[in-house]
N, C-alpha and C positions, 0 to 999 in steps of 0.2 A: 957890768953893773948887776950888782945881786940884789933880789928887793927879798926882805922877809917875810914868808908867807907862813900863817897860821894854821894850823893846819890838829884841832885836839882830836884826841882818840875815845872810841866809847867807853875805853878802861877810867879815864878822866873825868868823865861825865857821870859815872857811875860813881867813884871815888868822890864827888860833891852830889849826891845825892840827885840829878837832874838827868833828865831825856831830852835828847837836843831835837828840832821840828823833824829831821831827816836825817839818814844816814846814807853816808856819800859813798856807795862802793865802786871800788877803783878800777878794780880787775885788773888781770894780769901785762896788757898791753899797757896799761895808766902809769903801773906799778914800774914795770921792767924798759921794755920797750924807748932808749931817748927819743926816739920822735913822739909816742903817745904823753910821755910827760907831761911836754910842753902844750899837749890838748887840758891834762889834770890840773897843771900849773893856772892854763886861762880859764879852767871853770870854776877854781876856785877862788880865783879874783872875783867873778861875776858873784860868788856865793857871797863872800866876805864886803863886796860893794851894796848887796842888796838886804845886807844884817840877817843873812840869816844864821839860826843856832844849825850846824851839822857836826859833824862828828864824822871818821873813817874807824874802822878796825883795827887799820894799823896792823902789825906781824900776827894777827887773830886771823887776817883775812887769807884764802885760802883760792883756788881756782873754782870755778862754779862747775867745772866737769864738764863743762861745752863740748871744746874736743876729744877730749875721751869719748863721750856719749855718740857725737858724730862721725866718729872712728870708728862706733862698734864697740866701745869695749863698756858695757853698761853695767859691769860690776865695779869699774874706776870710779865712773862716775857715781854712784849712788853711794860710792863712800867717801868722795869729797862730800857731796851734796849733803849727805849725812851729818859729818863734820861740821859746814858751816852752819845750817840751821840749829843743830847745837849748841853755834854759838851767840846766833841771832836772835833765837829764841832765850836764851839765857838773860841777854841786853833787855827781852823786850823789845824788840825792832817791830814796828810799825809802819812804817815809810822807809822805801830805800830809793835814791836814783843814780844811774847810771851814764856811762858817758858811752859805753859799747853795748850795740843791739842783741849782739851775744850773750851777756851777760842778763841784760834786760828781757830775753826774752826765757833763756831759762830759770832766773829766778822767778819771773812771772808764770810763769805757762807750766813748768817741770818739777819746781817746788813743792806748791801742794800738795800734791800726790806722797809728798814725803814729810808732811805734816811741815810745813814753813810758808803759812801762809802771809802776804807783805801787799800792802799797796806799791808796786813797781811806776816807775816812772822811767824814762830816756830823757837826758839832761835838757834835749830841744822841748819837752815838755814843760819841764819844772820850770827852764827858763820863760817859757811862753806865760804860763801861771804868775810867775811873777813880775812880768812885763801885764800884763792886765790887773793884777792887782798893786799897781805902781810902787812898785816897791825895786823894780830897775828900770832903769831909761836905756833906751836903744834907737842912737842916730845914726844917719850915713856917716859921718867922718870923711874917710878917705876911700869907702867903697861906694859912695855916692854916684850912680851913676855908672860905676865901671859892669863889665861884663862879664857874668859870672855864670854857671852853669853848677845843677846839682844833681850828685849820685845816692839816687835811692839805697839803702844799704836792704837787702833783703831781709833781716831781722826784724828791722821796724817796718820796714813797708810789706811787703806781701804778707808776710808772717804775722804782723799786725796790727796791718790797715792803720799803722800812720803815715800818713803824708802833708799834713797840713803844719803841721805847729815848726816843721824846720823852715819850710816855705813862708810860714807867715814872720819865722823872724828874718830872712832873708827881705823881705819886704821892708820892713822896718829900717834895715840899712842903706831902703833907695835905692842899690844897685838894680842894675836892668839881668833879670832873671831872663836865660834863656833855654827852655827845654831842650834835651837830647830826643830823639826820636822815638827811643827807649825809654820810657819815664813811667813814674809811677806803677799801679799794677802793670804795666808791661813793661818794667826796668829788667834791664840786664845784671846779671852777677858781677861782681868785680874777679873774680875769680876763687876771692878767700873760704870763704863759707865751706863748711861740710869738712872741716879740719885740713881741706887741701893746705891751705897754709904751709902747714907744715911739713910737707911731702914733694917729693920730686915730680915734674909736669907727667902726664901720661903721653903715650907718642899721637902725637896728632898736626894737623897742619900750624895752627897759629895759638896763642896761648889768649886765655879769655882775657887776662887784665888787659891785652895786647889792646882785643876788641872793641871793649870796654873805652880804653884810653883814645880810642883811633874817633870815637863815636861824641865823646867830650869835646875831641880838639877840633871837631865838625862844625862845634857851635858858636868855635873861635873865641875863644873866654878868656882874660885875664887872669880870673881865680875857678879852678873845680874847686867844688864846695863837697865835705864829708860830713856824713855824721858816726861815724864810725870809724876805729883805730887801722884795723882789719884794711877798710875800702880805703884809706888814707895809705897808707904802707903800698898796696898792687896800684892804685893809681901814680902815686910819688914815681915808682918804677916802671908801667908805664910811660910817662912823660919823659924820665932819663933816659929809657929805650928807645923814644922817636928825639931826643937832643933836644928837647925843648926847657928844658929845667931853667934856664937862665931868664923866659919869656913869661913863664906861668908857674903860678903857687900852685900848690895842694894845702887846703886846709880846711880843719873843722870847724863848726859855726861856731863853736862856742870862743875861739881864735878868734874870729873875725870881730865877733862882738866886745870879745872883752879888748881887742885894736884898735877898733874903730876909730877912737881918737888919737892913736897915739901916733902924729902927723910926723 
Protein backbone atom coordinates (compact mmCIF):
# COMPACT_ATOMS: atom_id res chain seq x y z
CA UNK A 1 0.00 0.00 0.00
CA UNK A 2 1.30 3.34 -1.14
CA UNK A 3 0.12 6.41 0.66
CA UNK A 4 0.80 9.78 -1.01
CA UNK A 5 3.15 11.91 0.45
CA UNK A 6 3.59 15.62 -0.16
CA UNK A 7 6.43 16.64 -0.32
CA UNK A 8 6.87 20.74 -2.23
CA UNK A 9 10.13 22.14 -3.22
CA UNK A 10 11.56 25.69 -2.50
CA UNK A 11 11.51 26.27 -6.40
CA UNK A 12 7.49 26.08 -5.69
CA UNK A 13 7.46 28.26 -2.84
CA UNK A 14 9.22 30.70 -4.47
CA UNK A 15 7.21 30.31 -7.74
CA UNK A 16 4.06 31.58 -5.25
CA UNK A 17 5.81 34.13 -3.74
CA UNK A 18 5.98 32.45 0.05
CA UNK A 19 8.80 31.10 2.59
CA UNK A 20 7.76 28.12 4.05
CA UNK A 21 8.62 27.97 8.30
CA UNK A 22 11.68 25.62 7.52
CA UNK A 23 13.47 23.90 5.07
CA UNK A 24 13.66 20.19 5.43
CA UNK A 25 17.35 19.04 4.18
CA UNK A 26 17.40 15.53 3.40
CA UNK A 27 21.04 14.65 2.83
CA UNK A 28 22.34 12.20 0.93
CA UNK A 29 21.46 8.92 3.11
CA UNK A 30 17.48 10.44 3.16
CA UNK A 31 17.91 10.91 -0.42
CA UNK A 32 19.57 7.63 -1.83
CA UNK A 33 20.19 5.26 0.91
CA UNK A 34 16.33 2.70 0.89
CA UNK A 35 16.61 2.20 4.39
CA UNK A 36 17.28 6.16 5.25
CA UNK A 37 14.04 6.72 3.16
CA UNK A 38 11.91 5.21 5.01
CA UNK A 39 13.54 7.47 8.11
CA UNK A 40 12.61 10.73 5.39
CA UNK A 41 9.38 9.14 4.55
CA UNK A 42 8.38 9.01 8.75
CA UNK A 43 9.51 12.52 9.33
CA UNK A 44 7.65 13.87 6.92
CA UNK A 45 4.50 12.36 8.06
CA UNK A 46 5.33 13.77 11.45
CA UNK A 47 5.81 17.30 9.56
CA UNK A 48 2.59 17.11 7.30
CA UNK A 49 0.54 15.63 10.82
CA UNK A 50 1.68 18.63 12.69
CA UNK A 51 0.85 21.51 9.53
CA UNK A 52 3.79 22.57 9.25
CA UNK A 53 4.78 24.91 5.97
CA UNK A 54 8.45 22.96 4.82
CA UNK A 55 9.85 22.78 1.79
CA UNK A 56 13.00 20.35 0.37
CA UNK A 57 15.42 21.43 -2.46
CA UNK A 58 14.72 18.81 -4.31
CA UNK A 59 17.60 18.12 -7.31
CA UNK A 60 19.05 21.83 -5.86
CA UNK A 61 20.13 19.85 -3.02
CA UNK A 62 23.65 18.73 -3.19
CA UNK A 63 26.03 16.70 -0.40
CA UNK A 64 27.03 19.00 2.48
CA UNK A 65 30.88 17.77 1.85
CA UNK A 66 30.74 15.83 5.22
CA UNK A 67 32.84 13.02 3.88
CA UNK A 68 34.99 14.73 1.63
CA UNK A 69 36.01 17.19 4.61
CA UNK A 70 36.51 14.03 6.79
CA UNK A 71 38.46 12.28 4.27
CA UNK A 72 40.82 15.08 4.00
CA UNK A 73 39.97 16.32 0.94
CA UNK A 74 38.92 20.17 1.97
CA UNK A 75 39.00 21.58 -1.42
CA UNK A 76 35.92 18.90 -2.20
CA UNK A 77 34.31 19.94 0.33
CA UNK A 78 34.36 23.75 0.23
CA UNK A 79 33.07 23.54 -3.27
CA UNK A 80 30.12 21.57 -2.42
CA UNK A 81 29.58 23.67 0.53
CA UNK A 82 30.04 26.63 -1.67
CA UNK A 83 27.46 25.38 -4.05
CA UNK A 84 24.96 24.84 -1.60
CA UNK A 85 24.90 28.03 0.37
CA UNK A 86 24.62 29.50 -3.01
CA UNK A 87 21.68 28.16 -3.23
CA UNK A 88 20.44 28.49 0.20
CA UNK A 89 21.19 31.83 0.35
CA UNK A 90 19.48 32.58 -3.03
CA UNK A 91 16.01 30.92 -1.35
CA UNK A 92 16.75 33.00 1.71
CA UNK A 93 16.95 30.04 4.02
CA UNK A 94 16.55 30.72 7.42
CA UNK A 95 15.76 27.65 9.21
CA UNK A 96 16.92 24.33 8.15
CA UNK A 97 16.50 20.80 9.90
CA UNK A 98 17.85 17.73 9.51
CA UNK A 99 17.30 14.08 10.16
CA UNK A 100 21.47 13.26 9.96
CA UNK A 101 23.92 14.63 12.74
CA UNK A 102 26.29 14.81 9.72
CA UNK A 103 24.68 17.11 7.93
CA UNK A 104 23.42 19.00 10.89
CA UNK A 105 26.46 19.49 12.18
CA UNK A 106 28.34 20.79 9.40
CA UNK A 107 25.85 22.95 8.07
CA UNK A 108 25.64 24.30 11.62
CA UNK A 109 29.20 24.43 12.80
CA UNK A 110 31.20 24.63 9.09
CA UNK A 111 28.92 26.84 7.29
CA UNK A 112 29.57 30.00 8.52
CA UNK A 113 32.85 30.40 7.92
CA UNK A 114 31.71 30.23 4.35
CA UNK A 115 29.22 32.89 4.69
CA UNK A 116 25.81 30.51 5.16
CA UNK A 117 24.72 31.32 8.17
CA UNK A 118 21.17 29.03 9.19
CA UNK A 119 19.39 28.40 12.47
CA UNK A 120 20.26 24.41 12.24
CA UNK A 121 18.12 22.14 14.00
CA UNK A 122 18.31 17.79 14.20
CA UNK A 123 14.81 16.55 13.45
CA UNK A 124 14.71 15.12 17.50
CA UNK A 125 14.81 18.84 17.93
CA UNK A 126 12.26 20.36 15.80
CA UNK A 127 10.25 17.45 16.70
CA UNK A 128 10.65 18.09 20.54
CA UNK A 129 9.70 21.93 19.65
CA UNK A 130 6.68 20.98 18.26
CA UNK A 131 5.66 18.44 20.85
CA UNK A 132 5.70 21.40 23.38
CA UNK A 133 4.31 23.71 21.34
CA UNK A 134 1.19 21.25 20.80
CA UNK A 135 1.10 21.15 17.62
CA UNK A 136 2.10 17.13 17.57
CA UNK A 137 0.91 14.54 20.05
CA UNK A 138 3.19 11.70 20.99
CA UNK A 139 1.85 8.44 22.70
CA UNK A 140 3.17 4.95 23.58
CA UNK A 141 1.11 3.15 21.02
CA UNK A 142 2.71 -0.09 20.69
CA UNK A 143 6.13 0.96 22.27
CA UNK A 144 4.59 1.39 25.58
CA UNK A 145 6.31 -0.22 27.88
CA UNK A 146 8.62 -2.31 25.50
CA UNK A 147 12.38 -2.22 25.88
CA UNK A 148 14.24 0.01 24.11
CA UNK A 149 17.84 1.12 24.22
CA UNK A 150 19.45 4.43 22.55
CA UNK A 151 22.70 5.12 20.50
CA UNK A 152 24.10 8.47 20.86
CA UNK A 153 25.05 9.38 17.37
CA UNK A 154 28.39 11.36 18.04
CA UNK A 155 27.32 14.28 15.70
CA UNK A 156 24.74 15.37 17.97
CA UNK A 157 25.98 14.35 21.05
CA UNK A 158 29.56 14.90 21.75
CA UNK A 159 29.96 17.24 19.02
CA UNK A 160 26.96 19.02 20.16
CA UNK A 161 25.89 18.43 23.53
CA UNK A 162 22.63 17.18 22.55
CA UNK A 163 21.25 14.48 24.42
CA UNK A 164 18.09 15.36 25.74
CA UNK A 165 15.45 16.28 23.24
CA UNK A 166 15.86 12.42 21.51
CA UNK A 167 15.55 11.08 25.12
CA UNK A 168 12.71 13.30 26.11
CA UNK A 169 10.73 12.09 23.13
CA UNK A 170 11.58 8.55 23.86
CA UNK A 171 9.80 9.19 27.02
CA UNK A 172 6.80 10.37 25.66
CA UNK A 173 6.41 6.91 24.01
CA UNK A 174 6.43 5.24 27.48
CA UNK A 175 8.70 2.71 26.48
CA UNK A 176 11.23 1.60 29.36
CA UNK A 177 14.52 3.30 28.27
CA UNK A 178 17.40 1.48 29.17
CA UNK A 179 21.05 2.89 29.05
CA UNK A 180 24.14 1.18 27.53
CA UNK A 181 26.95 1.64 29.72
CA UNK A 182 28.32 3.78 26.95
CA UNK A 183 25.96 6.52 26.89
CA UNK A 184 25.84 9.99 26.54
CA UNK A 185 29.19 11.92 26.67
CA UNK A 186 30.92 8.62 27.14
CA UNK A 187 28.87 7.00 24.14
CA UNK A 188 30.77 4.81 21.80
CA UNK A 189 30.99 5.40 17.95
CA UNK A 190 28.93 3.23 15.77
CA UNK A 191 31.75 2.96 13.74
CA UNK A 192 30.50 5.32 10.66
CA UNK A 193 31.72 8.80 11.38
CA UNK A 194 35.11 10.19 10.04
CA UNK A 195 33.94 8.98 6.35
CA UNK A 196 34.98 5.44 7.47
CA UNK A 197 31.74 4.51 6.13
CA UNK A 198 32.78 4.37 3.17
CA UNK A 199 36.05 2.50 3.25
CA UNK A 200 37.37 -0.82 3.89
CA UNK A 201 37.86 -1.89 7.95
CA UNK A 202 41.59 -1.31 8.79
CA UNK A 203 43.32 -4.60 10.10
CA UNK A 204 42.46 -4.99 13.79
CA UNK A 205 40.98 -7.51 16.06
CA UNK A 206 37.10 -6.63 16.08
CA UNK A 207 35.19 -3.98 14.13
CA UNK A 208 33.61 -1.09 16.13
CA UNK A 209 29.88 -1.51 14.96
CA UNK A 210 30.75 -5.17 16.17
CA UNK A 211 31.39 -3.40 19.69
CA UNK A 212 28.89 -1.11 19.51
CA UNK A 213 26.16 -3.75 18.58
CA UNK A 214 27.44 -6.37 21.26
CA UNK A 215 27.04 -3.37 24.08
CA UNK A 216 23.12 -2.63 22.84
CA UNK A 217 22.14 -6.22 22.93
CA UNK A 218 23.75 -6.05 26.64
CA UNK A 219 20.69 -4.19 27.55
CA UNK A 220 18.55 -6.68 25.95
CA UNK A 221 16.19 -4.33 23.98
CA UNK A 222 13.46 -4.90 21.71
CA UNK A 223 14.15 -1.75 19.72
CA UNK A 224 17.98 0.16 19.26
CA UNK A 225 16.87 3.29 18.87
CA UNK A 226 18.83 5.75 16.16
CA UNK A 227 19.05 9.18 15.51
CA UNK A 228 21.12 9.05 12.80
CA UNK A 229 21.08 7.25 9.15
CA UNK A 230 24.91 6.46 9.36
CA UNK A 231 24.40 4.67 13.32
CA UNK A 232 21.16 3.10 11.72
CA UNK A 233 22.90 1.25 8.64
CA UNK A 234 26.52 -0.21 11.21
CA UNK A 235 24.02 -0.93 13.87
CA UNK A 236 21.22 -2.82 11.32
CA UNK A 237 24.62 -4.96 10.46
CA UNK A 238 25.58 -5.31 13.59
CA UNK A 239 22.52 -7.15 14.63
CA UNK A 240 22.59 -9.41 11.22
CA UNK A 241 26.26 -10.16 12.27
CA UNK A 242 25.36 -11.66 15.73
CA UNK A 243 21.73 -13.29 13.90
CA UNK A 244 19.57 -11.38 15.81
CA UNK A 245 17.58 -9.38 13.05
CA UNK A 246 14.43 -11.47 13.32
CA UNK A 247 14.26 -10.55 17.36
CA UNK A 248 15.09 -6.87 17.26
CA UNK A 249 14.46 -3.53 15.06
CA UNK A 250 16.82 -0.87 14.48
CA UNK A 251 15.12 2.35 14.13
CA UNK A 252 15.06 5.94 14.14
CA UNK A 253 12.77 7.98 16.39
CA UNK A 254 11.34 9.77 14.06
CA UNK A 255 10.07 5.82 12.91
CA UNK A 256 8.96 5.12 16.09
CA UNK A 257 6.90 8.17 16.56
CA UNK A 258 5.36 8.58 13.52
CA UNK A 259 4.40 4.12 14.27
CA UNK A 260 3.44 4.53 17.36
CA UNK A 261 0.04 3.83 16.43
CA UNK A 262 0.02 2.05 13.80
CA UNK A 263 -1.01 -1.21 15.80
Amino acid sequence: MSETIKVPTMAEYMAQGKQPEVLFWVGCAGSFDDRAKKITKAFVKLLNNAGVEFAVLGTEESCTGDPAKRAGNEFLFQMQAMMNIQVLNGYEIKKIVTACPHCFNTLKNEYPDLGGNYQVLHHTQFLKILLEEGRLKVEGGKFKGKRITYHDPCYLGRANGEYEAPRDLLKKLEAELIEMKRCKSKGLCCGAGGAQMFKEAEPGDKEIFIERTEEALQTKPETIVAGCPFCNTMITDGVKFKEKQDEINVLDIAEMIANAENL
